[in-house]
N, C-alpha and C positions, 0 to 999 in steps of 0.2 A: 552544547546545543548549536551553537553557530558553525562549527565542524559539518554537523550532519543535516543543515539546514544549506551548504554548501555544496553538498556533496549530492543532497535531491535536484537541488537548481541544477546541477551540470548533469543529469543524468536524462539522457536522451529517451523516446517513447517506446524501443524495443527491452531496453533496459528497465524502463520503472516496470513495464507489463511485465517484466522474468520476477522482477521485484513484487510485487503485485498479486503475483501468481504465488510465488513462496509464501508470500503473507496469509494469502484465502487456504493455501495444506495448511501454512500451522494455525489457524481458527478452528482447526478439524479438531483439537485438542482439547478445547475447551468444554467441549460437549464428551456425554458417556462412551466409552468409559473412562476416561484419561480425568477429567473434571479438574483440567487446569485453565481456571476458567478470567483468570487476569489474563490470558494471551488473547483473549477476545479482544478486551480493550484495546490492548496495545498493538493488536495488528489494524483495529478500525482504525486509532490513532497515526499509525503509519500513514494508512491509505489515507485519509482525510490531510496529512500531512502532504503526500505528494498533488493534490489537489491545490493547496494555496500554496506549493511552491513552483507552482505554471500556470498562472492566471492567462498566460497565450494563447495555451491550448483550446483549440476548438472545441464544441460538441461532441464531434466523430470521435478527436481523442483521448478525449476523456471518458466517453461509453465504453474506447476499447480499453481504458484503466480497468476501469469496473468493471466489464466485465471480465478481464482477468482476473478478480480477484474471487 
């Protein structure tokens, strides 16, 4: 966990958004017809993770997280 709790901290805003964005396709999965629906969780858990691992980041970029995702 501290690996990849590492690895969010050094990851810059173009990057977590490419990240971000991978995360919101695969939530596509979890709904019909694919009904793998633990990848919900764990891509909200993502997101929600790159969130407290940049408490810096302003408003603006943290909207533009979300909305990539």
């Amino acid at each position: 966990m501290q690996g990849l709790n590492s690895w969010m901290q050094a990851c810059t805003l173009p990057r977590a958004s490419l990240v971000a964005l991978l995360l919101g396709a695969l939530n596509v999965f979890s709904f019909a017809p694919f009904f793998i629906w633990p990848l919900q969780f764990l891509s909200l858990a993502a997101l929600f993770l790159f969130f407290l691992a940049h408490p810096e980041w302003n408003k603006k970029q943290v909207f533009l997280l979300g909305f990539s995702y």
